[in-house]
N, C-alpha and C positions, 0 to 999 in steps of 0.2 A: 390304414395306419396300424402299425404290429406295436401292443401295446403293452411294455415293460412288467412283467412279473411284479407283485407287490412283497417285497424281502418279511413284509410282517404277516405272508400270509397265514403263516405257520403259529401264529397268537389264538387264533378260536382254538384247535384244539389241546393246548398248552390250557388255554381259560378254562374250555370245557374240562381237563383233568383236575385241573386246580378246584373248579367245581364239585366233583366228585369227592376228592379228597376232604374237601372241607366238609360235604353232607355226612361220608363215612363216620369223621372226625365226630360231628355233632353226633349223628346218631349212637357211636359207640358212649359218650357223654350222658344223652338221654337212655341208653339202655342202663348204664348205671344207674341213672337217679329212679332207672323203673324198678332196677331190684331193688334196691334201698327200702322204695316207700312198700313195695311186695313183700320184701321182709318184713317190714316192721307191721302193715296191715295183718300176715298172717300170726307175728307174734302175738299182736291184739286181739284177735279173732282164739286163739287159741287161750291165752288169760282170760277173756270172758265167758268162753267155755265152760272151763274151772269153776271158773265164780259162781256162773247159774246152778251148776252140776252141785257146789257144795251147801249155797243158799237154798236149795231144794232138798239137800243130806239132811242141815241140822234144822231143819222146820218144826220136827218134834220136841228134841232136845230145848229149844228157847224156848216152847213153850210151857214145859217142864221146866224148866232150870234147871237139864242135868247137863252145868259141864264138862263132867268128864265124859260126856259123852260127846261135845263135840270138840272136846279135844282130841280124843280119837282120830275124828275126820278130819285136822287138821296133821295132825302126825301121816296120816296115809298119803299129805300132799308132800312130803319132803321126800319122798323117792323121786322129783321133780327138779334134778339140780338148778334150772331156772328161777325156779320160784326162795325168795331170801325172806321172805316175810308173808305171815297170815295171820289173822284177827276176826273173829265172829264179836259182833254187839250186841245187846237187847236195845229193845226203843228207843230206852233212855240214851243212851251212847254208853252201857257200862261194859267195857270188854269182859267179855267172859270169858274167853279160851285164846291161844297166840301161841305163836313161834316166829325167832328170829333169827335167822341163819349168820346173818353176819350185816353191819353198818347201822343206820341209826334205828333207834325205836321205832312202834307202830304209834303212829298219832293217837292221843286222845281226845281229841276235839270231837263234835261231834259233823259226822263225815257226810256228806252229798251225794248221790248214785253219782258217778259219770268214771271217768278216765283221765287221771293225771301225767308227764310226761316229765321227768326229772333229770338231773345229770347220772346217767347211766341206769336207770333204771325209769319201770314202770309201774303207776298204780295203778287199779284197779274195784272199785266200789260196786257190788250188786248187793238191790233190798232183797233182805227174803220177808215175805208173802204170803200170808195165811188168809184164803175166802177174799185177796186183792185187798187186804188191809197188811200195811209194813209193819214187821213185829222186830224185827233187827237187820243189822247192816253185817256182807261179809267183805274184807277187803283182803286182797293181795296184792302182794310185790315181786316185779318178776326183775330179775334182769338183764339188761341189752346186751348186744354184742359190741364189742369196745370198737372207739369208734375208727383206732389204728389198725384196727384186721379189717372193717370193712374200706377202709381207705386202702390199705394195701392187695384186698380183691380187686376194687373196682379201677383202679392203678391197673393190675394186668391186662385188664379189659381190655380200657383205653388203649395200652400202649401194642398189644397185639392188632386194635383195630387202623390203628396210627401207622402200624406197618403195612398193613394193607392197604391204606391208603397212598402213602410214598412208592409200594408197588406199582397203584394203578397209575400212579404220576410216572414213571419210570416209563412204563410203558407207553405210555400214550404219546410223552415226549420221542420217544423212538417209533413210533408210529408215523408222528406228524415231520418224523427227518425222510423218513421214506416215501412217505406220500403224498407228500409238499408239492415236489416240484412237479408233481403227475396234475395235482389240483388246477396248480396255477397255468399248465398249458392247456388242461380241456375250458377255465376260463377263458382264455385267451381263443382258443378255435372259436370259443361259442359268441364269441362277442365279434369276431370278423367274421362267421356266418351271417350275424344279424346286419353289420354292416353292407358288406355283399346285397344282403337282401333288397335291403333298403336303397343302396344307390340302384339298383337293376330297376327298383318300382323308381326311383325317381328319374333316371333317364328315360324309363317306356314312357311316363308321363310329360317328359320334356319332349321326346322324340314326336309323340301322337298330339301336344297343342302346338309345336312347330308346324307340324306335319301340314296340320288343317287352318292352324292360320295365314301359312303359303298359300295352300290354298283358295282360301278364302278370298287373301287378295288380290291371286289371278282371276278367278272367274268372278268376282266384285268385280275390278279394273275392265273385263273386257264387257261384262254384263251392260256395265255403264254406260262403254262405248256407244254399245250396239243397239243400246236401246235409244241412243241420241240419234243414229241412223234409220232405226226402224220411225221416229218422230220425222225426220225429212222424209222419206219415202211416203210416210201420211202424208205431211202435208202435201206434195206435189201430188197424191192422187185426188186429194181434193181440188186441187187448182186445175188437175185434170179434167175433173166430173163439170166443172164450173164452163171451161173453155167449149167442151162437146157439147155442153146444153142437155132440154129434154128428149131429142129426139135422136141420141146415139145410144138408143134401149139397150143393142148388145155389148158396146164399149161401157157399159155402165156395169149391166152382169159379170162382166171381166175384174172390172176395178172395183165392185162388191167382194166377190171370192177372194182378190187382192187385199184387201182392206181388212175381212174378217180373217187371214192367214197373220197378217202383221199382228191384228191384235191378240191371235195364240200364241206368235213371239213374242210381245208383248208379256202377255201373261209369264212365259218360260223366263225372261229376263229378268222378272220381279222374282220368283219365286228361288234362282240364282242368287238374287241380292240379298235375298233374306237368309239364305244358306251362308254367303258371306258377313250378315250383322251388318249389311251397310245399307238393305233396306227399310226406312222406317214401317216399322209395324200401326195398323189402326185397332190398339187394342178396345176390347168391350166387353162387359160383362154376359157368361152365358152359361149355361150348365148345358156340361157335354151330353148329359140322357136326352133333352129334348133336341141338342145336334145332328145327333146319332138317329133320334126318332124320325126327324125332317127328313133324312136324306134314305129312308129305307125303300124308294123309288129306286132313286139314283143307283144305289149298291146293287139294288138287286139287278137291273139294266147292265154293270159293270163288267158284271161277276159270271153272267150266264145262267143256262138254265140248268148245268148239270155239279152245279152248287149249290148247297142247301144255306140256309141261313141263318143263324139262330144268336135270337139277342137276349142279354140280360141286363137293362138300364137299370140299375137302384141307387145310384148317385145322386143324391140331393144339393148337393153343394155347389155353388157358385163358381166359376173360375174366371179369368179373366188374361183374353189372348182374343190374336188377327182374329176373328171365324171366318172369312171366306178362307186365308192361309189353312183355319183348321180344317176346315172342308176338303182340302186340297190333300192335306194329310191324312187324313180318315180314307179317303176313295185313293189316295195313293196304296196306300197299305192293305187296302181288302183288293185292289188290283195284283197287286205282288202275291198275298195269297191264294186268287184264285192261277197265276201264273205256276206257285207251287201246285196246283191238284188239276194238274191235261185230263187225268178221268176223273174228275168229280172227287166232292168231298164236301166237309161242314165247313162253314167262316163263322167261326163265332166272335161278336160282339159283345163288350163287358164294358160296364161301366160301375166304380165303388166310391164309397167316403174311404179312406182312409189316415188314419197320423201316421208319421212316421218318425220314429225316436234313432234310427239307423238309416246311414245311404244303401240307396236299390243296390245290387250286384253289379260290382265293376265301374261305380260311377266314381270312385275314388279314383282309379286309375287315369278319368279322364281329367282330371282337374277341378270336379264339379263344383266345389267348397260350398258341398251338400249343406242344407237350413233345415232345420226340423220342424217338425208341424204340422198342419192338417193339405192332406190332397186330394183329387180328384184321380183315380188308378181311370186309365183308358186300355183296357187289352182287346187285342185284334190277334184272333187264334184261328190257327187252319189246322186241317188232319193230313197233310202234303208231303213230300219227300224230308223235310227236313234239313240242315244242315252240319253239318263238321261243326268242331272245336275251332278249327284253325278258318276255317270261311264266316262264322258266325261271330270272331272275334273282329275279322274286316269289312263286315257288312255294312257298314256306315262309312268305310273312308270314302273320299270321291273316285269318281271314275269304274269303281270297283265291282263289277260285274260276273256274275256267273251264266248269265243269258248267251245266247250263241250270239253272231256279228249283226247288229241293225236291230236286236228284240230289246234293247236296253243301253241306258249312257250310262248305267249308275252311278248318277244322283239323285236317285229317288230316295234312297235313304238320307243319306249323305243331309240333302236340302230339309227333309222331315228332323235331322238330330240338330241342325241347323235353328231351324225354326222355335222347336222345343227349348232349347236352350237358352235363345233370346229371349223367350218368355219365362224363366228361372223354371222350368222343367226338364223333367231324365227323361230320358229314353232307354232300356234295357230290353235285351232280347235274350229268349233261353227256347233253345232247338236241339231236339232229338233226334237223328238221320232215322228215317222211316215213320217216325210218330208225329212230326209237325214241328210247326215255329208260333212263337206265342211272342207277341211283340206290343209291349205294355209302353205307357207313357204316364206318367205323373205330375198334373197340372198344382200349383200354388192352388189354395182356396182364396177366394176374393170373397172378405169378410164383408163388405158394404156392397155385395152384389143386390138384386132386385130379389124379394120376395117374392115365390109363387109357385 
């Protein structure tokens, strides 16, 4: 489905101009209120300068009481056009020396050290200090800059910065006309690539449980048959053995071989049905290390002599599945691997605890509606030829063989991913052409298994 261009897509960066604009906007704002308080900090900074500078002048002079001597030092401050007012005290508060440029008097009250802030002007109070004892007070008055020139500075600011911002609007709006509709169609590809994606994994997945639920039903259906047949054929050799009596020794030998043949189809017909899920299983609890331990006869008889063996059981965990089915699996799989190595090679054997917070490789694919939690990893590794991408992706359908005519039906896999399944276990395989095939299985953990 081709999915209509959104007409507002062209709003983010319109917003995001608008953004910018506003930040500009502000920041030219606060650069103003930074000179502002920058000026008037240095103006202050510069008045008390003064102040210490002349409270340190007449320190002699107050203590003399010569004021014309610190009127002096108050006349040398009027080359200062800032400054409109100055005033030396002795302790008392008695002004002794002053000048007034212009507006009201200098107070005679008696004054505080600190910094006053008026309309249009600034005060300014430093003690002076004899041996860190105060012996008089100096004050000055400076004045501001009005406060219609700094308004009409910081005006320019603003509106210089206000244009720069309507630039970048300008811009960006004519950006977002150009590159709008490039936007909206790489959306638009990226979103039916995912779609694409996504139905191709949902049809492999419909395609591959069709596949084997067909399957399944054909050789369930004939399985079932056949083993109804292989059940009369028992029976009539028993009625057989019964009719001949004790003393048809060789007709007996015959109808033995007979008997034990039916009961390894027998066995092939169960092991069919369980590949079809229409076998009931006798599940029981077992931990696959001591499985795997049991049967290290058996494999090794299997496998030959020009195979090496090497196991590592550290699985502690419980699981619970068929075991003779598992048995059947285990010797299945180390048979296939000694089939991968005609001159010899390692079979290795593994068993681990593991969780798993993630599905094995490729079991999505198969429909698995993977459960997380603790498992039992079974890996059966060979050093053998190996397989393809494309042979190692079809190694479990039925029928599916790479063996020449008569070495194999495959279903050896086929019945092993079968089996695994019905016991809510994966089967995964990962093969290297020339370095081997490694073909893991991951059992549920059976929490209420037998301690030991």
């Amino acid at each position: 489905m081709i999915l209509e261009p959104r007409k507002e897509s062209w709003s983010l960066p319109v917003a995001a101009a608008l953004v910018a604009a506003a930040i500009l906007l502000l920041a030219g704002v606060l650069m103003a209120f930074y000179e502002e308080q920058l000026y008037s900090a240095q103006q202050l900074k510069d008045v008390r300068g003064q102040a210490q500078i002349l409270a340190a002048s007449v320190t002699a002079a107050i203590v003399f009481d010569d004021s014309g001597a610190v009127q002096e030092h108050l006349d040398a401050l009027k080359v200062n056009p800032e400054l409109v007012g100055a005033g030396v005290y002795d302790k008392s508060g008695r002004l002794i020396a002053s000048f007034v440029r212009a507006g009201a008097p200098l107070p005679r009250d008696r004054l505080a050290a600190g910094v006053t802030y008026a309309s249009g002007h600034v005060d300014v109070v430093e003690p002076v200090l004899q041996d860190g004892a105060g012996i008089g007070i100096v004050f000055l008055r400076a004045t501001t800059e009005p406060a219609e020139r700094r308004l009409a500075r910081y005006a320019g600011l603003i509106l210089l910065v206000t244009m720069g911002a309507l630039v970048i609007l300008v811009l960006s709006l004519s950006q977002a006309a150009l590159t709008g509709r490039a936007r909206q169609l790489s959306m638009v590809n990226v979103r039916l690539q995912q779609e694409m994606e996504e139905r191709r994994k949902t049809e492999e997945a419909l395609r591959q449980s069709s596949k084997m639920e067909a399957v399944g039903q054909l050789s369930g259906g004939i399985a079932h048959d056949f083993n109804n047949l292989i059940m009369i054929v028992k029976g009539n050799l028993r009625l057989l053995r019964k009719r001949l009596g004790p003393d048809a020794v060789r007709a007996d030998n015959y109808i033995t071989s007979a008997d034990e043949a039916l009961d390894r189809a027998a066995a092939l017909t169960q092991r069919i049905l369980a590949f079809s899920r229409r076998q009931p299983l006798s599940p029981a609890p077992v931990r696959l290390s001591d499985l795997v331990a049991g049967m290290a006869e058996l494999i090794r008889h299997s496998v030959g002599e020009k195979v090496v063996i090497a196991t590592r059981l550290e699985a502690q965990w419980w699981t619970r599945c068929d075991i003779n089915q598992m048995e059947n699996v285990i010797l299945n799989l180390a048979i296939n691997a000694r089939d991968a190595m005609p001159n010899g090679g390692t079979l290795s054997v593994e068993t681990s605890d593991v969780t798993l917070a993630l599905p094995p490789p490729e079991t999505e694919d198969l429909g698995s509606g993977f459960v997380r939690g603790d498992y039992i990893a079974l890996v059966v590794r060979d050093t053998g030829e190996g397989m393809p991408d494309d042979v190692r992706r079809r190694a479990v359908d039925p029928f599916f063989t790479t063996k020449p005519l008569g070495k194999g039906t495959g279903l050896g896999l086929s019945m092993t991913f079968g089996f695994v399944r019905q016991s809510n276990g994966y089967l995964t395989i990962a093969s290297t052409p020339g370095e081997g095939t490694a073909v893991t299985l991951h059992m549920p953990r059976f929490q209420e298994g037998p301690v030991g």
